[in-house]
mmJSON file of the N, C-alpha and C atoms, coordinates in Angstrom:
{"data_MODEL":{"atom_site":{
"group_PDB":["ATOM","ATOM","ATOM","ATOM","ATOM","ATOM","ATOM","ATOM","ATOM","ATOM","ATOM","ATOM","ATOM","ATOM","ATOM","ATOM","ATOM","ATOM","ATOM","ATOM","ATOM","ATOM","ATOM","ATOM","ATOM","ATOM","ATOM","ATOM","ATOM","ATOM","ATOM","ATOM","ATOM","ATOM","ATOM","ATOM","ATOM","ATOM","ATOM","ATOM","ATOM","ATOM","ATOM","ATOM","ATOM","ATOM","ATOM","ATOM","ATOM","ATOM","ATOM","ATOM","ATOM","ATOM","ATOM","ATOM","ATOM","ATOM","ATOM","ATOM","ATOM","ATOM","ATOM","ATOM","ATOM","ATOM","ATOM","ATOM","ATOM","ATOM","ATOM","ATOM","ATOM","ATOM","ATOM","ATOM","ATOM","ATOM","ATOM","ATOM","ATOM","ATOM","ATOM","ATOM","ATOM","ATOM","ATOM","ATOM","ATOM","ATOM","ATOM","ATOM","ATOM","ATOM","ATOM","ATOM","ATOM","ATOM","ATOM","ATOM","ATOM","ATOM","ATOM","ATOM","ATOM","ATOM","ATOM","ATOM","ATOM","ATOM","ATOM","ATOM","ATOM","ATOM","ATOM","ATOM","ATOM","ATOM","ATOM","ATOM","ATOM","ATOM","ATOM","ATOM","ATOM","ATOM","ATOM","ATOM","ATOM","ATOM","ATOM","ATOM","ATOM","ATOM","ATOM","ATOM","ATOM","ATOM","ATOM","ATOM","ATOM","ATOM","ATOM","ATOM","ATOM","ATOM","ATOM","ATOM","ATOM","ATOM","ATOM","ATOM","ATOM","ATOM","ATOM","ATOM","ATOM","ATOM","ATOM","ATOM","ATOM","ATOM","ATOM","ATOM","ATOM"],
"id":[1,2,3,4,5,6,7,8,9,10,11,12,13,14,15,16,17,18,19,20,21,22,23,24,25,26,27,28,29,30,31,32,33,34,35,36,37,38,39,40,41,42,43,44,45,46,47,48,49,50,51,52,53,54,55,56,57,58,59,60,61,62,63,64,65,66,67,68,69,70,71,72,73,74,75,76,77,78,79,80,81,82,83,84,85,86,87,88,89,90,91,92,93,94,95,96,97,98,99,100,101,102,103,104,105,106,107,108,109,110,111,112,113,114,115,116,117,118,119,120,121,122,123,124,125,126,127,128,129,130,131,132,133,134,135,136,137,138,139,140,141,142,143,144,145,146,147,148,149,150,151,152,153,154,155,156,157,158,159,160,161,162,163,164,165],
"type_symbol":["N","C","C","N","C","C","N","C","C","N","C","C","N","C","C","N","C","C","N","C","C","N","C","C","N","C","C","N","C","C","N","C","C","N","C","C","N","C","C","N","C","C","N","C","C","N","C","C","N","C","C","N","C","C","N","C","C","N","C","C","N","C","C","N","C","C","N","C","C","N","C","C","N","C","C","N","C","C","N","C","C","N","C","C","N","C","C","N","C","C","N","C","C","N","C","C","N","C","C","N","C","C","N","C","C","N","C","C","N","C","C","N","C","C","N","C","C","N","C","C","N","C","C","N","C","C","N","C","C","N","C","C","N","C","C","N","C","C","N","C","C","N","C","C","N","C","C","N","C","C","N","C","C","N","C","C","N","C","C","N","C","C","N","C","C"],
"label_atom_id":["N","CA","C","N","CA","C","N","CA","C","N","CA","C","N","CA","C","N","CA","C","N","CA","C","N","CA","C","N","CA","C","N","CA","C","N","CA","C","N","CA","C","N","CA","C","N","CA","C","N","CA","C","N","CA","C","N","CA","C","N","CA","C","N","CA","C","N","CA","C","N","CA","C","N","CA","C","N","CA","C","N","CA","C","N","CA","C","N","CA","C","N","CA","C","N","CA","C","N","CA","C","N","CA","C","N","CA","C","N","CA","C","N","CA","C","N","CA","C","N","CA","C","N","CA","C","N","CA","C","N","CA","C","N","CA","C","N","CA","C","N","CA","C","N","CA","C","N","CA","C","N","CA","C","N","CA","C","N","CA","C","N","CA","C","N","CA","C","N","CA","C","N","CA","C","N","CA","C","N","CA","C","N","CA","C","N","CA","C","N","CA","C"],
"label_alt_id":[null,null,null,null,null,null,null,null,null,null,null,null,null,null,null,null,null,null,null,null,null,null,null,null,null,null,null,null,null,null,null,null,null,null,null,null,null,null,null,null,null,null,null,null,null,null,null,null,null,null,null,null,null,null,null,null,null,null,null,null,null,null,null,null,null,null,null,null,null,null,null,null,null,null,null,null,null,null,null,null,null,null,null,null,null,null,null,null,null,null,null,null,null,null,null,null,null,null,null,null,null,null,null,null,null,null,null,null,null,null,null,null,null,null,null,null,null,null,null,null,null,null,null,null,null,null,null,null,null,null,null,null,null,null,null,null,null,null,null,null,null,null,null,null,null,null,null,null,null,null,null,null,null,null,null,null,null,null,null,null,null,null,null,null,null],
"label_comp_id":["UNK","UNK","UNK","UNK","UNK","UNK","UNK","UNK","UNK","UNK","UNK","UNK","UNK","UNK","UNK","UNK","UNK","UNK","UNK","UNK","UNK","UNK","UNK","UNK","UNK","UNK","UNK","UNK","UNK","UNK","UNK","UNK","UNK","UNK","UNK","UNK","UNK","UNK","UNK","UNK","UNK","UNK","UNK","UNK","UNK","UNK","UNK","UNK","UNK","UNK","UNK","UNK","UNK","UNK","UNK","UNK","UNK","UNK","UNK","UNK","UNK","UNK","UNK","UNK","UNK","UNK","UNK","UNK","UNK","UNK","UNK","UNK","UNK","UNK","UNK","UNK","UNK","UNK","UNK","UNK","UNK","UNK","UNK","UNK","UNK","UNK","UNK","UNK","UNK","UNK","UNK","UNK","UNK","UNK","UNK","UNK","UNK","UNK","UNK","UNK","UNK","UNK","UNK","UNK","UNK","UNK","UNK","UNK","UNK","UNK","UNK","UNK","UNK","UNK","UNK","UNK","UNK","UNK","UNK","UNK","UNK","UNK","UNK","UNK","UNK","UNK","UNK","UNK","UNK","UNK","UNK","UNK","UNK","UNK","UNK","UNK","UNK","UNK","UNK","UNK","UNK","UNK","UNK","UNK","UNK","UNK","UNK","UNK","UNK","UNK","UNK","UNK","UNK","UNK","UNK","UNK","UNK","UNK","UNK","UNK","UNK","UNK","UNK","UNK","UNK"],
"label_asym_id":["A","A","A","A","A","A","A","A","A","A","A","A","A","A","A","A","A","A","A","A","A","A","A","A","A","A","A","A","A","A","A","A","A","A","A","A","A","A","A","A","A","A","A","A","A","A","A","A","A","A","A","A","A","A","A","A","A","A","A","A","A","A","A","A","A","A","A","A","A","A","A","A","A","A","A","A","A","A","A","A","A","A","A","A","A","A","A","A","A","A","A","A","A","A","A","A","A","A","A","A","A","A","A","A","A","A","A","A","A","A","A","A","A","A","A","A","A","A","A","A","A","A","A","A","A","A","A","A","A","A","A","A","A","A","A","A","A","A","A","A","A","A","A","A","A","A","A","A","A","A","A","A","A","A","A","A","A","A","A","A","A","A","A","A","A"],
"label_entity_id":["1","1","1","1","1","1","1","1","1","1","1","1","1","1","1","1","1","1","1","1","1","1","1","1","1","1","1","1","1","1","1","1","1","1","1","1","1","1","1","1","1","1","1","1","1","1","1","1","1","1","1","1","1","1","1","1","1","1","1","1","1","1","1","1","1","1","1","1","1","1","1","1","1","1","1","1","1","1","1","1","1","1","1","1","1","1","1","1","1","1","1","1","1","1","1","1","1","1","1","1","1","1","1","1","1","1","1","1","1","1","1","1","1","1","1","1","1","1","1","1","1","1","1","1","1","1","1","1","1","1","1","1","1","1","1","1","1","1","1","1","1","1","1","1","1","1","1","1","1","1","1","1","1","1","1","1","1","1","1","1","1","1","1","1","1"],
"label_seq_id":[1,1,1,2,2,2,3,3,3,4,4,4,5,5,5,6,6,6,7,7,7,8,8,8,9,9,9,10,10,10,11,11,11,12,12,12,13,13,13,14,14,14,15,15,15,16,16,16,17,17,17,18,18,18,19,19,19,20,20,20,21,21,21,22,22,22,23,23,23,24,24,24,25,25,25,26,26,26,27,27,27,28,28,28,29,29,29,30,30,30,31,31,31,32,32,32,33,33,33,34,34,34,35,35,35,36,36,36,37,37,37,38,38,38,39,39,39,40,40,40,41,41,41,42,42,42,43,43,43,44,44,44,45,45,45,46,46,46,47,47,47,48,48,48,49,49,49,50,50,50,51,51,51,52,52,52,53,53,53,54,54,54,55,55,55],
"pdbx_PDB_ins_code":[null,null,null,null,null,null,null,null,null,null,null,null,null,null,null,null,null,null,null,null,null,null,null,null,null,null,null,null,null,null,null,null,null,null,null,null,null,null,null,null,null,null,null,null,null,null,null,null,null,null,null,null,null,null,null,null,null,null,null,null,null,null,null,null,null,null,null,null,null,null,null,null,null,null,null,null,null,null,null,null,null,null,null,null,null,null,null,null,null,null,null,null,null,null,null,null,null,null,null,null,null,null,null,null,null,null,null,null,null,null,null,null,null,null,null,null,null,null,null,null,null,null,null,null,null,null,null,null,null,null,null,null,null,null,null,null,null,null,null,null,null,null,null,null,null,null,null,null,null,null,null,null,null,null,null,null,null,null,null,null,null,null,null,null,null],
"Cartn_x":[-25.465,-24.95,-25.755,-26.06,-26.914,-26.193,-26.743,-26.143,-25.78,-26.495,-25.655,-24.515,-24.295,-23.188,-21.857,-22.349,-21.207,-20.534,-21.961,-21.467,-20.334,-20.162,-19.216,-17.967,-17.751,-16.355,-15.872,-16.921,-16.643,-16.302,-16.691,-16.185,-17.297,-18.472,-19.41,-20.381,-20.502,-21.308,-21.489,-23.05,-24.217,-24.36,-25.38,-25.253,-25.838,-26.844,-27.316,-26.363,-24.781,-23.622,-23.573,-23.959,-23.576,-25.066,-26.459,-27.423,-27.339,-27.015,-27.154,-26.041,-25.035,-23.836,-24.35,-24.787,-25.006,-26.328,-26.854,-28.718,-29.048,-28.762,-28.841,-28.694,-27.724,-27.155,-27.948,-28.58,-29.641,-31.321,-31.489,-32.855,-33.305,-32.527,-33.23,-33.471,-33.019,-33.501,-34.793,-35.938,-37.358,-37.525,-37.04,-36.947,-36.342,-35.265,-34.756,-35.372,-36.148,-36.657,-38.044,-38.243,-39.724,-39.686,-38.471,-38.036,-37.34,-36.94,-36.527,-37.856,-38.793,-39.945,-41.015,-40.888,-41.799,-41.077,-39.601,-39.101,-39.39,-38.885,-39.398,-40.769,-41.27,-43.077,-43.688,-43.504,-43.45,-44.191,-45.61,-46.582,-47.492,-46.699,-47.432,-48.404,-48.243,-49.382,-50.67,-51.438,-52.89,-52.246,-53.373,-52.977,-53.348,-54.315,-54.658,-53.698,-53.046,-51.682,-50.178,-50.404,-49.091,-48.951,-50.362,-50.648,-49.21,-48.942,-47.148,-46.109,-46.104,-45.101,-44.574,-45.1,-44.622,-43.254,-42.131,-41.104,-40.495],
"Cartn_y":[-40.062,-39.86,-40.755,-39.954,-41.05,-42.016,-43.011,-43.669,-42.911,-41.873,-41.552,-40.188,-40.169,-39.409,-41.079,-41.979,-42.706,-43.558,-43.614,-44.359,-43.447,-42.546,-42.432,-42.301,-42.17,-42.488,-43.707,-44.581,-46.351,-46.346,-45.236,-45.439,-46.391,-46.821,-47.435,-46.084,-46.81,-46.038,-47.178,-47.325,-46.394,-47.093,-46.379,-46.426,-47.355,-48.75,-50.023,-50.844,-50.481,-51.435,-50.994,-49.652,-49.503,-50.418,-49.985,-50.285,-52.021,-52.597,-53.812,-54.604,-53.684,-54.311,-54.201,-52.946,-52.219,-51.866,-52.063,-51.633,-52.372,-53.135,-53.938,-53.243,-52.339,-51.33,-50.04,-49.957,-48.553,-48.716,-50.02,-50.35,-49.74,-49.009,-48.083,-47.028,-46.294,-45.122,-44.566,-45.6,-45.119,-44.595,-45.218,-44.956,-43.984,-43.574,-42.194,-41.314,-41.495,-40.277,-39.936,-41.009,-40.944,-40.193,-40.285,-39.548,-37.736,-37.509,-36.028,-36.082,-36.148,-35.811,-35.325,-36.521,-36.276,-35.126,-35.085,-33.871,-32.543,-32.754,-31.28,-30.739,-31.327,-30.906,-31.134,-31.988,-31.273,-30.121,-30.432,-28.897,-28.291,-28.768,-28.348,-28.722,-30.21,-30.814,-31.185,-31.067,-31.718,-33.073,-33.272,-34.915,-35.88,-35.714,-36.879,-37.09,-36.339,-36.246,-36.788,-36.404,-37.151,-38.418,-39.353,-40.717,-41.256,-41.711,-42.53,-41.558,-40.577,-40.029,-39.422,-39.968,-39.756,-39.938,-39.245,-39.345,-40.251],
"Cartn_z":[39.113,37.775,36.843,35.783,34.532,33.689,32.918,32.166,31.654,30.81,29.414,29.921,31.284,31.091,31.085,31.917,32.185,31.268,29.9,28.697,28.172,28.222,26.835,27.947,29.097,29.704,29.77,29.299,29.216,27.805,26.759,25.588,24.809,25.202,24.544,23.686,22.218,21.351,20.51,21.118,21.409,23.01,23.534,25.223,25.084,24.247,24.502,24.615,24.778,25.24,26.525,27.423,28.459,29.02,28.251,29.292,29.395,28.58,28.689,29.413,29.219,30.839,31.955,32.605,33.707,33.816,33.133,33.459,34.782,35.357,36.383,37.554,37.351,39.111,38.551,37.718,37.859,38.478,38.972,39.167,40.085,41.085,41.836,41.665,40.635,40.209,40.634,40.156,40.372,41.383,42.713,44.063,44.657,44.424,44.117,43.345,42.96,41.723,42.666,43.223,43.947,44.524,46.261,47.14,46.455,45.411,44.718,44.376,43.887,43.822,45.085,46.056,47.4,48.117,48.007,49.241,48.409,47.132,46.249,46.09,46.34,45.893,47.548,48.574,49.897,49.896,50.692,50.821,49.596,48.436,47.077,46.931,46.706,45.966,46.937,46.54,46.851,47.441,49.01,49.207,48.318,47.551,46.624,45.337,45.193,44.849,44.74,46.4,46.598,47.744,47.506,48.319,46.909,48.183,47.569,47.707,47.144,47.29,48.805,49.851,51.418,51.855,51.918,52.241,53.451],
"occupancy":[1.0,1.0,1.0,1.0,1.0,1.0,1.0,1.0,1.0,1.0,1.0,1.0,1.0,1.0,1.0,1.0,1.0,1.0,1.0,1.0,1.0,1.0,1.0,1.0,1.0,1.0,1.0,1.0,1.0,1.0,1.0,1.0,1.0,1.0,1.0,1.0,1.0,1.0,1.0,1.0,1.0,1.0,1.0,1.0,1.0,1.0,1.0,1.0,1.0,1.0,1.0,1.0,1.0,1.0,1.0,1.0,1.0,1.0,1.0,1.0,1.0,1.0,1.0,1.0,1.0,1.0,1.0,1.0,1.0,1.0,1.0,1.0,1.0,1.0,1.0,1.0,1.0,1.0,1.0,1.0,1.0,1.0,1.0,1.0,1.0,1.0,1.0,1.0,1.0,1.0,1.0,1.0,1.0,1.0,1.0,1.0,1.0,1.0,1.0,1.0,1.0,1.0,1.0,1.0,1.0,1.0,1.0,1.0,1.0,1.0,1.0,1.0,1.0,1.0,1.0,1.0,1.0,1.0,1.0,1.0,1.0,1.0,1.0,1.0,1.0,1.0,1.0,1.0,1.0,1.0,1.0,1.0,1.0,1.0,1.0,1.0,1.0,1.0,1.0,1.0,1.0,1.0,1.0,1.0,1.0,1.0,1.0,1.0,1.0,1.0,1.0,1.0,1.0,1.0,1.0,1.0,1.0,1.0,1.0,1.0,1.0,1.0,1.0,1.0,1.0],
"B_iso_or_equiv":[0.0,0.0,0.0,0.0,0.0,0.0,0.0,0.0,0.0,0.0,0.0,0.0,0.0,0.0,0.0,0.0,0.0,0.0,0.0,0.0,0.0,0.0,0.0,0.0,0.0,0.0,0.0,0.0,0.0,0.0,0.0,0.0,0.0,0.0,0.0,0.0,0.0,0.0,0.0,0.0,0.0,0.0,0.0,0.0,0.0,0.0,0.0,0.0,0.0,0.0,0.0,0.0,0.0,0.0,0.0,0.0,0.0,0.0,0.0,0.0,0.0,0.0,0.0,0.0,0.0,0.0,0.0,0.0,0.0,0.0,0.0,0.0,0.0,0.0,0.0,0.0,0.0,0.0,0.0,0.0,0.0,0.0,0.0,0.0,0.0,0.0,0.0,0.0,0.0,0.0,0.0,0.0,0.0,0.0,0.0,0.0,0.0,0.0,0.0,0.0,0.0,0.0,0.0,0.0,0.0,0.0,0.0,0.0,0.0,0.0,0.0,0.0,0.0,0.0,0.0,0.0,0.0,0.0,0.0,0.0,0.0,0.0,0.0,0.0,0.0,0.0,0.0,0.0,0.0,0.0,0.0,0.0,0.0,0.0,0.0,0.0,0.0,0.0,0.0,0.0,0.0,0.0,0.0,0.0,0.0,0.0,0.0,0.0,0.0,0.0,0.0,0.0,0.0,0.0,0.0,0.0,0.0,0.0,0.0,0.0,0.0,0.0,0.0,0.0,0.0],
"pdbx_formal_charge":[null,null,null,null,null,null,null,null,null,null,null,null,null,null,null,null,null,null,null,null,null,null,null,null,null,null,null,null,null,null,null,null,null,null,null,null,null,null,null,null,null,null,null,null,null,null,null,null,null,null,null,null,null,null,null,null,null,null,null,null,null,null,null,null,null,null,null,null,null,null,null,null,null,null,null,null,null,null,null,null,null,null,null,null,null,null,null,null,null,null,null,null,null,null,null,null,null,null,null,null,null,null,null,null,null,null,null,null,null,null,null,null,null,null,null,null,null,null,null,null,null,null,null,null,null,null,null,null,null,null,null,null,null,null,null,null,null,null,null,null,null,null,null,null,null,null,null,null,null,null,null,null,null,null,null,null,null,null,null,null,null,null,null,null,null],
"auth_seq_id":[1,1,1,2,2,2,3,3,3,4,4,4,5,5,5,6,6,6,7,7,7,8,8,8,9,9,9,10,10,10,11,11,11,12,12,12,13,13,13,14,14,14,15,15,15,16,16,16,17,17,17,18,18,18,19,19,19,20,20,20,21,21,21,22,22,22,23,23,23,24,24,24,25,25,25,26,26,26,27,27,27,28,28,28,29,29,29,30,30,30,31,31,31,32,32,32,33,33,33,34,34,34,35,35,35,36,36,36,37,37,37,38,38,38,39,39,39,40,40,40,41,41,41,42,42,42,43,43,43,44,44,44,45,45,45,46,46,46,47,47,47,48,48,48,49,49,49,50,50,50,51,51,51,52,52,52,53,53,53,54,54,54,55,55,55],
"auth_comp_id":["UNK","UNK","UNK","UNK","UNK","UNK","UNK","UNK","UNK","UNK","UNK","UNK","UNK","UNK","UNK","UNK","UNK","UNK","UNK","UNK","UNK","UNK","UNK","UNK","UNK","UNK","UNK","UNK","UNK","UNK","UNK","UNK","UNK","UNK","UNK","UNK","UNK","UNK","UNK","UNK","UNK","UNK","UNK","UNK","UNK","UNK","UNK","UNK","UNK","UNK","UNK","UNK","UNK","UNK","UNK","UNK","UNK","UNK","UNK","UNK","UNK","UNK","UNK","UNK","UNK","UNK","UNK","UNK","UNK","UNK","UNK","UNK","UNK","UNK","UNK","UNK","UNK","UNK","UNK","UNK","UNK","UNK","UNK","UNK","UNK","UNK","UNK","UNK","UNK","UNK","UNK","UNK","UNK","UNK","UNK","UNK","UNK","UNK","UNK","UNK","UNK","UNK","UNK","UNK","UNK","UNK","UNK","UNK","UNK","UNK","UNK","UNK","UNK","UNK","UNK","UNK","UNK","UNK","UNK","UNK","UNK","UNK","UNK","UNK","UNK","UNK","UNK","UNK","UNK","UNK","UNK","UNK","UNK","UNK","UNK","UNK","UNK","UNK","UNK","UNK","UNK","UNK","UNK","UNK","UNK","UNK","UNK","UNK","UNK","UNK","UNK","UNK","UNK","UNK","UNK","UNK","UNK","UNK","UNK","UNK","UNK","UNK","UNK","UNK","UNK"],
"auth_asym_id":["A","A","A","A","A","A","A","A","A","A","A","A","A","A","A","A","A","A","A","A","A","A","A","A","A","A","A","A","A","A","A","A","A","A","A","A","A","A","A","A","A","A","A","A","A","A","A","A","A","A","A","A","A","A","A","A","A","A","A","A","A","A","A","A","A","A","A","A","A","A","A","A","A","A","A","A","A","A","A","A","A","A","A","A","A","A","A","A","A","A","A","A","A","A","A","A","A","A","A","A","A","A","A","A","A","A","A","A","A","A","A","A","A","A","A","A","A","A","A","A","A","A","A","A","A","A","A","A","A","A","A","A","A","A","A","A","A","A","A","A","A","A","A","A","A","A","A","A","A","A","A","A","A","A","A","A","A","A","A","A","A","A","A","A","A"],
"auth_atom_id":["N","CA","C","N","CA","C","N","CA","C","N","CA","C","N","CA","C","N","CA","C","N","CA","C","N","CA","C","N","CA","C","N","CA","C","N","CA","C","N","CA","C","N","CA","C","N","CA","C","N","CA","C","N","CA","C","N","CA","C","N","CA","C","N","CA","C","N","CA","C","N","CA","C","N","CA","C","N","CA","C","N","CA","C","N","CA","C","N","CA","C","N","CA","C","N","CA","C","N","CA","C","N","CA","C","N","CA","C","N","CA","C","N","CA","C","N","CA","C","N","CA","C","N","CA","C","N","CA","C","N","CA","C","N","CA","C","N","CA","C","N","CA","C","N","CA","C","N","CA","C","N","CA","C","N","CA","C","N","CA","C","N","CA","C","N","CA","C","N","CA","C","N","CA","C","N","CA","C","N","CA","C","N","CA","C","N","CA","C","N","CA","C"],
"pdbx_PDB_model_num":[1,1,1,1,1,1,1,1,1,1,1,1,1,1,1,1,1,1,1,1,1,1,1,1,1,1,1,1,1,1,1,1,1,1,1,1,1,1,1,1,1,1,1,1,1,1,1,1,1,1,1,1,1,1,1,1,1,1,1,1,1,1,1,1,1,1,1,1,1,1,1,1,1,1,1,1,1,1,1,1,1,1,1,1,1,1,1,1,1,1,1,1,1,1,1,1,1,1,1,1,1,1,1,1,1,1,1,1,1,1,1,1,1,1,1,1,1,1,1,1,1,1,1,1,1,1,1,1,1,1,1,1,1,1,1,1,1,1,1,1,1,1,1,1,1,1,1,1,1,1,1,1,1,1,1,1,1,1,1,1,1,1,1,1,1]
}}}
């Protein structure tokens, strides 16, 4: 789930009250985004491509 769906169930406006509480427990994102990237594109891309993105 993204910040900006979870800001406004916390009732913060504008979401720089949610990111600056909680920006801290989203730092893995990148890493997750890496892995939905490497399993989705899987076979597609050129290897020179996807050096890093190895599941």
């Amino acid at each position: 789930m993204s910040i900006h769906e979870v800001s406004p169930w916390l009732g913060h406006r504008p979401i720089k009250v949610t990111v600056d509480r909680y920006g801290h427990l989203t730092q893995d994102g990148r890493e997750r985004c890496r892995q939905v990237v490497a399993a989705t594109c899987e076979g597609y891309l050129p290897e020179e491509l996807s050096v890093g993105l190895a599941v």
